[in-house]
Each structure stands twice: as structure tokens, then as C-alpha cells.
C-alpha positions in Angstrom: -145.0 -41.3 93.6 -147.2 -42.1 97.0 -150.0 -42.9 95.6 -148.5 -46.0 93.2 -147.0 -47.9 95.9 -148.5 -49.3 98.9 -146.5 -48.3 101.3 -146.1 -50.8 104.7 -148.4 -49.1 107.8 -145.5 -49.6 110.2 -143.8 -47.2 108.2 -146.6 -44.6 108.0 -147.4 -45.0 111.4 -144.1 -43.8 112.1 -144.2 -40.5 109.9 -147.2 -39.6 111.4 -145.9 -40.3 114.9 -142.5 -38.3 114.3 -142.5 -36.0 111.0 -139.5 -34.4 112.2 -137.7 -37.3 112.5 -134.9 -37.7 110.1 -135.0 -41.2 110.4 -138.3 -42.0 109.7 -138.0 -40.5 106.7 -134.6 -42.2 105.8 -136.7 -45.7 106.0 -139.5 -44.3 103.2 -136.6 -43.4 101.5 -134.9 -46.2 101.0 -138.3 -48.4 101.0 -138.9 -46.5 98.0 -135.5 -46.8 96.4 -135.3 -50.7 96.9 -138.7 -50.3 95.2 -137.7 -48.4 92.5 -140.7 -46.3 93.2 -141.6 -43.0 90.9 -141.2 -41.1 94.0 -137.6 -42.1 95.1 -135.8 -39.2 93.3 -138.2 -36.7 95.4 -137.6 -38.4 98.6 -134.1 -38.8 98.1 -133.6 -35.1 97.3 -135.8 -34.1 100.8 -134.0 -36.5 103.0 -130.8 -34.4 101.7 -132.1 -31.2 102.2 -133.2 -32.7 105.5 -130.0 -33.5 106.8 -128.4 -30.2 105.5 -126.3 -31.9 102.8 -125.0 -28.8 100.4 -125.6 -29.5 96.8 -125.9 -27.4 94.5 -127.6 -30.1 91.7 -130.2 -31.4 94.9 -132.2 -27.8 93.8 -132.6 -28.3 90.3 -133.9 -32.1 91.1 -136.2 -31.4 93.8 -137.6 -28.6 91.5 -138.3 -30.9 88.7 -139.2 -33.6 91.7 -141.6 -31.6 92.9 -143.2 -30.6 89.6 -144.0 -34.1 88.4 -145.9 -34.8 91.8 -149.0 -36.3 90.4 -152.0 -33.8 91.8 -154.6 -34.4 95.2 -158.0 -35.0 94.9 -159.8 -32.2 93.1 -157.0 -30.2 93.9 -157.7 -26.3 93.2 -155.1 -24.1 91.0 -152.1 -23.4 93.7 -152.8 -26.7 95.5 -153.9 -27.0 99.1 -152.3 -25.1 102.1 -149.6 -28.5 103.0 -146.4 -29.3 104.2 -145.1 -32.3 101.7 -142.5 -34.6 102.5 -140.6 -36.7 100.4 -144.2 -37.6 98.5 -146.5 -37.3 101.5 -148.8 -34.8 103.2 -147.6 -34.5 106.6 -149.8 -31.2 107.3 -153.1 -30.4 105.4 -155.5 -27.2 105.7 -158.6 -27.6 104.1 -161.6 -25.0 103.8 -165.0 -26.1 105.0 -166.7 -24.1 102.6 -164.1 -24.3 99.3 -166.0 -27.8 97.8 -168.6 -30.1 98.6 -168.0 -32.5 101.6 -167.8 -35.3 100.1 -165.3 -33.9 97.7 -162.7 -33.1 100.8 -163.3 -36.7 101.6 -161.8 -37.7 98.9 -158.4 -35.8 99.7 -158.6 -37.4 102.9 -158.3 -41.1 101.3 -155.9 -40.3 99.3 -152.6 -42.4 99.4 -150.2 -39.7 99.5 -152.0 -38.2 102.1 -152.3 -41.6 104.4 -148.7 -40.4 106.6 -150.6 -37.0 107.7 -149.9 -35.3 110.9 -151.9 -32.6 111.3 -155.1 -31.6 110.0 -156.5 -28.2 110.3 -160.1 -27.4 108.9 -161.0 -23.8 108.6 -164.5 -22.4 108.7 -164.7 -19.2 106.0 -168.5 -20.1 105.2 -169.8 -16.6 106.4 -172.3 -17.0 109.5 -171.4 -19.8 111.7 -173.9 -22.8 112.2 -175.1 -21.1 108.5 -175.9 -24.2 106.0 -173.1 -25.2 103.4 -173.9 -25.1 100.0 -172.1 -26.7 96.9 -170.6 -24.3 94.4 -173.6 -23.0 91.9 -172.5 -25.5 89.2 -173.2 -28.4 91.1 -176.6 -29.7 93.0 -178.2 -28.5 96.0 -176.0 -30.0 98.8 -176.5 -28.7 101.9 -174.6 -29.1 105.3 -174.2 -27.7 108.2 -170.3 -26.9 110.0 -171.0 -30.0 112.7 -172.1 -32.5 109.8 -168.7 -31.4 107.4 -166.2 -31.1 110.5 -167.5 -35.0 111.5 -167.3 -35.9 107.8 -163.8 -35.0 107.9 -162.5 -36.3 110.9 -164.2 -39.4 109.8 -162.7 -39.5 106.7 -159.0 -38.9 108.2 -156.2 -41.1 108.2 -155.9 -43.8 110.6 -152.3 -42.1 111.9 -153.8 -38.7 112.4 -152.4 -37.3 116.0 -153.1 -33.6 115.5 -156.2 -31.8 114.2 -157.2 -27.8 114.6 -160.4 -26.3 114.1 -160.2 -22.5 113.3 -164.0 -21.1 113.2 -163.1 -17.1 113.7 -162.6 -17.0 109.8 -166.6 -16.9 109.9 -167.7 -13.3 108.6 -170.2 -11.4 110.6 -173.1 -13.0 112.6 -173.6 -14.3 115.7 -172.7 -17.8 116.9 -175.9 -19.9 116.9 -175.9 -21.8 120.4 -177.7 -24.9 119.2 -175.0 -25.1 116.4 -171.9 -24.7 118.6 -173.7 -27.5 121.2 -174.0 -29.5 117.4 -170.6 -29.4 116.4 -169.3 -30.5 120.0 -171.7 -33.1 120.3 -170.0 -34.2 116.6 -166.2 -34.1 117.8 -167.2 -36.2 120.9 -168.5 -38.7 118.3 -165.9 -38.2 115.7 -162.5 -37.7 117.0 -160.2 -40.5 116.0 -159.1 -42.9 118.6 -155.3 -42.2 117.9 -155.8 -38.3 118.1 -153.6 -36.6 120.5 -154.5 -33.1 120.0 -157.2 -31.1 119.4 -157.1 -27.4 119.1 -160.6 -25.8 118.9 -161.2 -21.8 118.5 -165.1 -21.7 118.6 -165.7 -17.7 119.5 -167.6 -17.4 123.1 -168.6 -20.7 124.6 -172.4 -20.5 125.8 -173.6 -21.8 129.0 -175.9 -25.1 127.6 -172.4 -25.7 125.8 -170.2 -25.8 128.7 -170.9 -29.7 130.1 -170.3 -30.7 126.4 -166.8 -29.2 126.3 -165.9 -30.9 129.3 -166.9 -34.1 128.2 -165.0 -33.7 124.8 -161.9 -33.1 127.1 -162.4 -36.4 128.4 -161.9 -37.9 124.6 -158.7 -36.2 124.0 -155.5 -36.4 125.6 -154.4 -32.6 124.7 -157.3 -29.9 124.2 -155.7 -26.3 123.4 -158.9 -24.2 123.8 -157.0 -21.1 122.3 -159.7 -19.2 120.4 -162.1 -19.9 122.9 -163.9 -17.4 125.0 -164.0 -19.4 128.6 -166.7 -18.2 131.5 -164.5 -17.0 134.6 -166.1 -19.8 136.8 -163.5 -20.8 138.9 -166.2 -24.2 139.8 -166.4 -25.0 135.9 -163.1 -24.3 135.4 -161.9 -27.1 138.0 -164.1 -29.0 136.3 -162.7 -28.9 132.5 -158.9 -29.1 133.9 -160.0 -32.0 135.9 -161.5 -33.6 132.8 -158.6 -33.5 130.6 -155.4 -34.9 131.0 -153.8 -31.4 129.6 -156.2 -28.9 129.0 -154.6 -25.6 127.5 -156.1 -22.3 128.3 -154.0 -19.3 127.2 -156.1 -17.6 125.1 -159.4 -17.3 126.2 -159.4 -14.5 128.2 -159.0 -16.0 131.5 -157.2 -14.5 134.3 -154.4 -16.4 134.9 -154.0 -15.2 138.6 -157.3 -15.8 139.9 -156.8 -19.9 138.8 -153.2 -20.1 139.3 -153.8 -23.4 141.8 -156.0 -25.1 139.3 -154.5 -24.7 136.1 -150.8 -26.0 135.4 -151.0 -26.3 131.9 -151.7 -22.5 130.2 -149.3 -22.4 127.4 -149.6 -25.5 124.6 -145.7 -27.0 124.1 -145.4 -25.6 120.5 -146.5 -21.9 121.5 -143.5 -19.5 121.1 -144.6 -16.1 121.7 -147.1 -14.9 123.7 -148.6 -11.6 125.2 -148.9 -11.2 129.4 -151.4 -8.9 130.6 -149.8 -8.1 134.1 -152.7 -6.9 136.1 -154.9 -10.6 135.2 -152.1 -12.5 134.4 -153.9 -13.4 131.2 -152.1 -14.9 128.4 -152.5 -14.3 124.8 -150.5 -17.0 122.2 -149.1 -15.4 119.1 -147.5 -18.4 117.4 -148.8 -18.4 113.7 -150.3 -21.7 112.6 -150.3 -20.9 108.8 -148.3 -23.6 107.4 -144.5 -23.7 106.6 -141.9 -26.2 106.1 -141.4 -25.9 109.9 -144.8 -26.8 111.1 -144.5 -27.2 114.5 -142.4 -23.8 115.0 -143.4 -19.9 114.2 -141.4 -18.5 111.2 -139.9 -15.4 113.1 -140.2 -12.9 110.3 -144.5 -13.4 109.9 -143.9 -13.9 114.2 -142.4 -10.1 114.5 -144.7 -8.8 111.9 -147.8 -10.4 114.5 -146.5 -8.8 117.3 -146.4 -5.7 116.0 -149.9 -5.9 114.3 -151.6 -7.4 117.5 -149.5 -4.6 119.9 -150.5 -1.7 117.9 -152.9 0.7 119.2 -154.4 -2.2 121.7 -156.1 -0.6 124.3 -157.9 -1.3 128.0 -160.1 1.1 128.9 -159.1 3.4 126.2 -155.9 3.8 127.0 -152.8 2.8 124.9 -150.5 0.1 126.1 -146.8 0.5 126.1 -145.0 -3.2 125.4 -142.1 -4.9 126.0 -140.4 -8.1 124.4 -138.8 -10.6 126.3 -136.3 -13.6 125.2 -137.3 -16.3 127.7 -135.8 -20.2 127.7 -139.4 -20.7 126.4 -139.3 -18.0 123.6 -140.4 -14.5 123.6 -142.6 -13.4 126.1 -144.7 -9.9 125.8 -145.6 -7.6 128.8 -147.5 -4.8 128.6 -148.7 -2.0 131.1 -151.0 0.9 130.6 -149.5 4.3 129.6 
């Protein structure tokens, strides 16, 4: 499998660049074969699949493929939220709370993991900023969510070009101020040089935290900010945009019509769906980012069933909103008025 071949950086490189490129994935394929590596059979039944080859035997292989795939890292019973492909971790979504840090790390460095893609680290610790502890069978060791989100990102493969943070998992408590400054002082110092995303949902950004976010958008070349609450400062929002080379901003509650003439990038390129509120213009995403074969696309069915749970009995002022779905040349586009 992955992890008892070295397999040649060029080719890596190249996964991690374009995971949904056939191709690529046709050159670890036959590296593998010529190699008469443990984890050719796998690959060669995913490239198949890949390119929509109909065979009835390919499901019976892949399943016993699949089944001998030696194990991660302290892998937990069900295995890691991950896309795998032909042998390799091309998307990985770790919990910062679910083992100790150093534990993660290990997951990071492992071989099969060394073509990922995307990363996404979730924070379900309880309070954010509130220390991380070990599980009660193992020492005292304590972090905070900045030291374990740096200890990540530092641990991450070299071919990393996408990583999300999702801290509205957090349960109950307010966002400490000095910890959300922390853990953007930590991405500026952390995020790998080949990195060409970041998406960071943090809850309400506060004021001393503002000149930190704008220097972090300096670091990346795409920041999607959904999750984020923004301050409606038209001043400091010129400032961010200006930053960044793309800065997203759908999503945090900012009125699309009041900075229509500084803002040209709102929606991030893999966003499908998405709510409009007409009288601000403001734009919700509602592209799911829990993790499927297709990654980089919403699975309609969870997509329709998200619509209708975020629609349903939202309100403005306490009145219910009446909605309406719209297929655009983007995807599907959600206006709603007040009833």
C-alpha cells in the first residue's frame, strides 16, 4: 500500500495540485504497477471507477482492496472523516479535541497521507480558547486551540493547498478575545508556504483582532472568511480586500450593497448554493463541506435537505420569510422576502 513505497514527490506534488485529475492518478497507478506495489490492485480498481469503466468484478475487488488498507496513525473505530484515493488521503478532517496533539501529528506524517489536498480541523472542545486536555487515561497535556491548530499545520504535508478551520462546533461560551487574537497570530506563523486556501469560521471577530486578520490575508492567496462575523466598516473592509489577493466574504453578515465597489470576490469558486437577502444584499453559502467522494462539490440530496433546514421558520424581525429557489449558470441561488 502507500505507506511501503516511496513514492517520487513529482508525483505527489501532482495529486495534491489536481485530485480530480484523472491523469494524475493514472501515473500513481501505473508507478505502482511497474512496482508491483501492495497497493496497485486498489489503485487500479479507483482509476476504473474513475473513468466510469462498467465492471461488474471492479466492486467485489475494490471492496476487498479497500479492506486490506493497512490502518492511519492511531486511527479510531470507523477511521477518520477522508476521501481516499487509489491508497492516499486526498481530504482529511481531524478533531482538535478527539486525541492528544502530538497524536494528530502523527497522522499528518504518515506516508499515505503525504498526496493530501485539503485539511480541515474542527474545534468540538466545548468553550473556545478553553485548554485541551488528553483523554483521562493518558497524562496531563494541556493545550490551547492556537497551540494545536499551529501544531497541525506544522505538521502538514509539504503539498497541502487547501486547509479549513471550523470553530462554531465549540459548545456554549463566549469567544475569549485574547484567544481568537492567539490563534491568528498562530496561522500567520504557521500556514504553509504552498497553501492556497484558507477558510476560517471563527464566530464574531473583535476589534483588537481586526489588523491581525488583515495581515493573515496578506499570507494567503485565497481567504474565505465564511463563518466569520465581519464589522460593517466600509474603511476596514477596503482594507482586508485590499490585503488579499481574493478575499471571500459571503457569509459574514455583511451587506452586500453597501460595498458592492469594493468587494468583487463574495462567493468562493466551489460554493453552489447560497441564500440572498434582498433588502442588504447579504449572502449566505449553503454548500456542505462534510466530506464525500466529490469533495470539491455539494452532494444535492444533504444540499436540498440544508436548504430546507436553514429556510424553515427563519425570521427578520419576527416575521417568517417566504423563499424561492433559483437554478443559475452558477448553481442554485435562494431569495427570500418578508411575508
Amino acid at each position: 500500500m502507500a505507506d511501503q513505497l516511496v513514492v517520487p514527490d513529482v508525483i505527489l506534488e501532482s495529486i495534491a495540485a489536481r485530485p480530480e485529475d484523472v491523469g494524475v492518478w493514472q501515473v500513481l497507478t501505473d508507478f505502482l504497477l511497474e512496482n508491483d506495489a501492495p497497493g496497485a490492485s486498489l489503485a487500479m480498481c479507483e482509476l476504473e471507477l474513475m473513468k466510469g469503466i462498467s465492471n461488474p468484478d471492479l466492486l467485489g475487488q475494490l471492496a476487498d482492496a479497500r479492506a486490506a488498507r493497512p490502518k492511519l496513525p492511531n486511527e479510531p473505530w470507523g477511521g477518520y472523516p477522508a476521501v481516499w484515493k487509489c491508497g492516499f488521503v486526498v481530504r482529511l478532517q481531524l478533531s482538535l479535541q478527539s486525541h492528544r496533539a502530538d497524536r494528530l501529528t502523527d497522522v499528518l506524517r504518515a506516508p499515505a497521507v503525504r498526496a493530501l489536498h485539503m485539511l480541515v480541523l474542527v474545534d468540538d472542545s466545548g468553550r473556545f480558547g478553553a485548554p485541551l486536555y488528553s483523554l483521562p487515561d493518558e497524562p496531563a497535556f494541556k493545550w490551547t486551540v492556537d497551540e494545536r491548530v499551529g501544531a497541525l499545520l506544522e505538521a502538514a504535508p509539504p503539498f497541502l493547498k487547501r486547509a479549513a478551520i471550523h470553530l462554531e462546533e465549540r459548545r456554549g461560551g463566549d469567544v475569549d478575545t485574547s484567544q481568537q487574537s492567539a490563534l491568528l497570530k498562530r496561522l500567520i506563523n504557521s500556514v504553509p508556504k504552498k497553501l492556497e486556501r484558507l477558510d476560517l469560521s471563527m464566530g464574531t471577530l473583535h476589534e483588537s483582532a481586526q489588523s491581525l486578520l488583515i495581515e493573515l490575508a496578506r499570507r494567503v492567496p485565497m481567504l474565505n472568511l465564511d463563518g466569520t462575523t465581519l464589522p460593517n466598516n466600509a474603511g476596514w473592509i477596503e482594507q482586508l480586500v485590499n490585503a488579499g489577493q481574493q478575499v471571500f466574504l459571503a457569509g459574514t453578515g455583511l451587506p452586500m450593497k453597501e460595498h458592492e465597489g469594493v468587494v468583487k470576490d463574495w462567493l468562493a469558486p466551489d460554493v453552489r448554493a447560497w441564500v440572498e437577502r434582498l433588502d442588504t444584499g447579504a449572502l449566505v453559502p449553503l454548500t456542505p463541506t462534510t466530506t464525500s467522494e466529490g469533495y470539491e462539490a455539494p452532494a444535492w440530496p444533504r444540499l436540498r435537505a440544508t436548504l430546507q433546514r436553514d429556510l424553515f421558520g427563519w425570521s427578520v424581525g419576527g416575521r417568517v420569510l417566504d423563499a424561492t429557489a433559483e437554478f443559475t449558470a452558477q448553481g442554485v441561488e435562494v431569495k427570500f422576502t418578508q411575508r
